[in-house]
C-alpha positions as CSV (number, residue, x, y, z in Angstrom):
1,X,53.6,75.2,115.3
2,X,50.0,74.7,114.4
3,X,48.3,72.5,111.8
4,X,46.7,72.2,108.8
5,X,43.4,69.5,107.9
6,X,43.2,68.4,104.1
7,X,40.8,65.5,103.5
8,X,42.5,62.2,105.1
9,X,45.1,64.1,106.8
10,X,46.9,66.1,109.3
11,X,50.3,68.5,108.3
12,X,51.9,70.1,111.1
13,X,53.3,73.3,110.1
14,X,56.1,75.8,111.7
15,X,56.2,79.9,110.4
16,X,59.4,80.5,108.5
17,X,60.2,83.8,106.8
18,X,56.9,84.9,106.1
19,X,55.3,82.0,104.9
20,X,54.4,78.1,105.9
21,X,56.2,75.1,105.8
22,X,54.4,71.6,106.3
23,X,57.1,69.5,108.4
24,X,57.5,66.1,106.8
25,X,60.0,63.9,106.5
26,X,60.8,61.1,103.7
27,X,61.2,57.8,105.3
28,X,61.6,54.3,104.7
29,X,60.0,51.2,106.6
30,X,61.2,48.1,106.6
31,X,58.7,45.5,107.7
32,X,59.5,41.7,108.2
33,X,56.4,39.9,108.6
34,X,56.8,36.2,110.5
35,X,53.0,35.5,111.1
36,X,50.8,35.3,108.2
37,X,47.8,35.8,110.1
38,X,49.2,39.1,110.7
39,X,48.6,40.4,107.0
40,X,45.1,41.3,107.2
41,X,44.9,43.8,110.0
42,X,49.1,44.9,108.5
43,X,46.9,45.7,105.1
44,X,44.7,47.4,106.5
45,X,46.6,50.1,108.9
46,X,49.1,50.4,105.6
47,X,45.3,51.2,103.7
48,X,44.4,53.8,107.1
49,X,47.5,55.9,106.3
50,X,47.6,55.4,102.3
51,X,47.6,59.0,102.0
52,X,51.5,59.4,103.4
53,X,52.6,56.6,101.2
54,X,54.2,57.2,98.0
55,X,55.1,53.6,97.4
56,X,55.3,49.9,98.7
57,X,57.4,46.9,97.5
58,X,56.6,43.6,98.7
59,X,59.1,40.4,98.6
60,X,58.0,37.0,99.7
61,X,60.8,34.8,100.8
62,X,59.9,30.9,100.5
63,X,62.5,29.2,101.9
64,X,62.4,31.0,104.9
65,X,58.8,31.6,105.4
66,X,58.4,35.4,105.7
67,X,57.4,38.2,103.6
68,X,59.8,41.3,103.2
69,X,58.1,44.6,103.0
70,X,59.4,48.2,102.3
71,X,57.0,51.4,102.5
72,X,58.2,54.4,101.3
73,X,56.3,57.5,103.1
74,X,56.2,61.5,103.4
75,X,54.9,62.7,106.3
76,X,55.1,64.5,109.6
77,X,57.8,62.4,112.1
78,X,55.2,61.1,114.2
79,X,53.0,60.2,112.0
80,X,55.5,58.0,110.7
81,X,56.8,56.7,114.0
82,X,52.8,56.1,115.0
83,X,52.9,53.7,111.5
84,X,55.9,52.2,112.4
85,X,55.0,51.3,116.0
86,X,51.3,50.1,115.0
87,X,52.9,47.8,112.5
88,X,55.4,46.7,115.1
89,X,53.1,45.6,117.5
90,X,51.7,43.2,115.2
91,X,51.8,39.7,116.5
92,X,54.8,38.5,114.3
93,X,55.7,41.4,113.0
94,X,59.0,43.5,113.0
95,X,59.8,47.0,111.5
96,X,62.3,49.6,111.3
97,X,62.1,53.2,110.1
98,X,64.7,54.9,108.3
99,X,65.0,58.4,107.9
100,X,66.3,61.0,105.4
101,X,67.9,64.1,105.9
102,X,65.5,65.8,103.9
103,X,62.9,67.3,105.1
104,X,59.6,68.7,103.8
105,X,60.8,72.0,103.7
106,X,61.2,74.4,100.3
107,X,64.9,74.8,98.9
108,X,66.0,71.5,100.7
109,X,66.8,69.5,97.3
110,X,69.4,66.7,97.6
111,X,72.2,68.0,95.4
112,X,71.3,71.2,95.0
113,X,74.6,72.6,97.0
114,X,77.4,74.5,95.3
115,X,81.1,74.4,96.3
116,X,82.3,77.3,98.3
């Protein structure tokens, strides 16, 4: 295990038949956001690790007075678990990380299985 520097980021790579393989995983994280005075410094560690994030939906829910947040992200498990758990520790802030089974990986498509 070893890894690899690009501009903005850090891949942590294992050595499999001959070559390289960056270890990420495809995860979602949920956010609910209770505090509003939260969202500044929230914006700003999503903006610190913008390059793992392929996308971000936000919902704001009036009548209850929170904002609903999903982040979409590929990246190496800890770097997604370190997200997860700075956003967490937000002053009224909650998240949860979902994983796939997927990982980063070469030949790992979803659906890409034949019947034996």
């Amino acid at each position: 295990m070893g890894f690899l520097r690009l501009p903005g980021r850090f891949f942590y790579f294992s050595k499999f038949q001959g070559g390289f393989s960056l270890d990420t995983r495809v995860a979602i994280i949920g956010i609910i956001v209770e505090d509003g005075g939260s969202v500044e410094k929230l914006n700003s560690i999503l903006h610190d690790y913008r390059d793992y994030i392929i996308g971000r939906m936000g919902l704001p829910y009036r009548e209850k007075s929170i904002n609903i947040i999903s982040i979409a992200v590929d990246a190496p498990q800890d770097v997604i678990s370190a997200l997860s758990g700075k956003l967490g520790r937000l002053p009224g802030v909650s998240t949860k990380a979902l994983y796939s089974k997927v990982n980063g990986k070469p030949g790992n498509d979803v659906g890409n299985e034949t019947a034996g």
